[in-house]
BAFI-3210 file (N, C-alpha, C; in Angstrom, 3 decimals, decimal comma, padded with zeros to 6 digits):
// residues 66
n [1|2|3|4|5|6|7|8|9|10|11|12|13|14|15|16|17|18|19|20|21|22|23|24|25|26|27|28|29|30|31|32|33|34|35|36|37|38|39|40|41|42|43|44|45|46|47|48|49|50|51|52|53|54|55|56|57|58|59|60|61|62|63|64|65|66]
n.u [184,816|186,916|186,012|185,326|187,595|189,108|187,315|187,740|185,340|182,639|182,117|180,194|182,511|184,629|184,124|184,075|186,811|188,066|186,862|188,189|190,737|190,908|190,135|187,291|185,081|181,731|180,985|182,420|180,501|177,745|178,222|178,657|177,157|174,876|175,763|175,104|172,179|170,993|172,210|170,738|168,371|168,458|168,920|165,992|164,233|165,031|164,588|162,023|161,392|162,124|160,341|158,263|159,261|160,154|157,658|157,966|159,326|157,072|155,500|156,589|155,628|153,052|150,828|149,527|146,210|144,765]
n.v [062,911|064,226|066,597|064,627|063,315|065,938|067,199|064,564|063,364|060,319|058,606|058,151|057,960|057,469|054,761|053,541|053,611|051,998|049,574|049,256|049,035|046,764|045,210|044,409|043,386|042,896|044,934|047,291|047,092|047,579|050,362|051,745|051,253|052,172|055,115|055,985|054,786|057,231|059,838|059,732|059,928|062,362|063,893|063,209|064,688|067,088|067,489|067,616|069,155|071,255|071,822|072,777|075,146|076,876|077,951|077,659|075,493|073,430|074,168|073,274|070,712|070,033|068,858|068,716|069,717|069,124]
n.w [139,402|140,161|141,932|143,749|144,993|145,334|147,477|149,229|148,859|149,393|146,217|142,929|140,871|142,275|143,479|140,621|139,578|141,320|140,964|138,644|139,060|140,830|138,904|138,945|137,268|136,648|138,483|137,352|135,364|136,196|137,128|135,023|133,549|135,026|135,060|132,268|131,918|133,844|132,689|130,294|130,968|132,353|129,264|128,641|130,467|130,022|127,397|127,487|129,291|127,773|126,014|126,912|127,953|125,554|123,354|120,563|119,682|120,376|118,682|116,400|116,129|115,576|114,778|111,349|109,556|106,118]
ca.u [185,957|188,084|185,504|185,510|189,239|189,459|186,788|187,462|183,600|183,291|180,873|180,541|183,709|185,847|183,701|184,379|188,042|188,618|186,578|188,888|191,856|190,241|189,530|186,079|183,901|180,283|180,416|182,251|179,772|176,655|177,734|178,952|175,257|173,834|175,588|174,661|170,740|170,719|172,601|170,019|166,918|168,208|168,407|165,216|163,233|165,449|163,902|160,421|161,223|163,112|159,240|157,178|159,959|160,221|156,766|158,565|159,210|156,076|154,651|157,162|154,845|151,976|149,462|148,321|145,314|144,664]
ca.v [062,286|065,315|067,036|063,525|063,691|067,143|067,387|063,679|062,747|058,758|058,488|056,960|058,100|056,297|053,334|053,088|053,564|051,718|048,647|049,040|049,305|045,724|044,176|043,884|043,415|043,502|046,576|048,358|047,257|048,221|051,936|052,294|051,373|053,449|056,482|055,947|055,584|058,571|060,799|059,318|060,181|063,638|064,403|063,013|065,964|068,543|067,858|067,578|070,173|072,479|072,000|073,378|076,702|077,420|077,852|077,149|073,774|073,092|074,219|072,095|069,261|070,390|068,084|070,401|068,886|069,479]
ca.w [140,036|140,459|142,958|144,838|145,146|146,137|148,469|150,037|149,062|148,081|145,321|141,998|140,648|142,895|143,346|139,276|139,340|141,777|140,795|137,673|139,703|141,134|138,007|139,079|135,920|137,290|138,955|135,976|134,116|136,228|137,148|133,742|132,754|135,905|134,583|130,647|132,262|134,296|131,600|129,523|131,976|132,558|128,505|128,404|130,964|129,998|126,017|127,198|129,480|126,784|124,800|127,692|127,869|123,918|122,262|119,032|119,457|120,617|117,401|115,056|115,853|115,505|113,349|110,470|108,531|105,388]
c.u [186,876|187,029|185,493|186,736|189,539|188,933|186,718|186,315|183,474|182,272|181,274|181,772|184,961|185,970|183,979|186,241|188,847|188,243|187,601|190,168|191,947|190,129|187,684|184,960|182,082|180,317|181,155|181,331|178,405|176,705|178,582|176,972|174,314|174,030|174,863|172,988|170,539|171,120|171,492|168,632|167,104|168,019|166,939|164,548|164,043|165,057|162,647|160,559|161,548|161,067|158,305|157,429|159,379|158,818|157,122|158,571|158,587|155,627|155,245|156,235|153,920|151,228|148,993|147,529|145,180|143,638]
c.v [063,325|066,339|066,297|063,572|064,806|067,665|065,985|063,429|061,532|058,607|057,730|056,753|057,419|055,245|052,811|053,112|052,711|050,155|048,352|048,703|047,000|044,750|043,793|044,019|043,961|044,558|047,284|048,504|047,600|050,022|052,227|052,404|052,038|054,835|056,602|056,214|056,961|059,937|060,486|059,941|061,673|064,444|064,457|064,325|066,717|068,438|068,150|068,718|071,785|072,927|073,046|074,967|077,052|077,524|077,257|075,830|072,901|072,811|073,694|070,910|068,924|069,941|069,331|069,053|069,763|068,946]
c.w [140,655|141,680|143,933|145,518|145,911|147,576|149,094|150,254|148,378|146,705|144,139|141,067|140,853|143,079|141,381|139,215|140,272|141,577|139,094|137,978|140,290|140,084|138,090|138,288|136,139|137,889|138,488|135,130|134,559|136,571|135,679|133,356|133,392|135,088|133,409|131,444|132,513|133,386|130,287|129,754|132,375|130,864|128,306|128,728|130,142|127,973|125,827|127,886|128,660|125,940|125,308|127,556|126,783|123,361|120,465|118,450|119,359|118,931|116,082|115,208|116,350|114,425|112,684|109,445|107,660|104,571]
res [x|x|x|x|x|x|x|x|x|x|x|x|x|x|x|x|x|x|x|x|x|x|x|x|x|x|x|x|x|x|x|x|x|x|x|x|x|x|x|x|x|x|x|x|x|x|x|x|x|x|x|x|x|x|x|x|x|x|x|x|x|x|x|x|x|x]
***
């Protein structure tokens, strides 16, 4: 929001504050739930991707037979 603002760029920031500003329920409540996905979808790679970096991690779960 504060880079939108500063640099006069419209994005989802403003479209949320301003649909609050609005009262407008449905579209607080879908880019509330866009962001939650996408903050959701970027932990996701960056854990599978954290597995590929680290060897370590890899090897926590690692089937051991016995």
């Amino acid at each position: 929001m504060i880079c939108e603002t500063v640099f006069s760029i419209p994005g989802m920031g403003t479209l949320m504050i301003t649909s609050v500003r609005q009262k407008d329920i449905p579209m607080v409540m879908a880019s509330v739930m866009f962001v939650a996905f996408a903050i959701s979808m970027i932990n996701l790679l960056i854990d599978i991707l954290y597995s590929y970096i680290d060897p370590r991690i890899k090897s926590q779960y690692v089937k051991v037979s016995r």
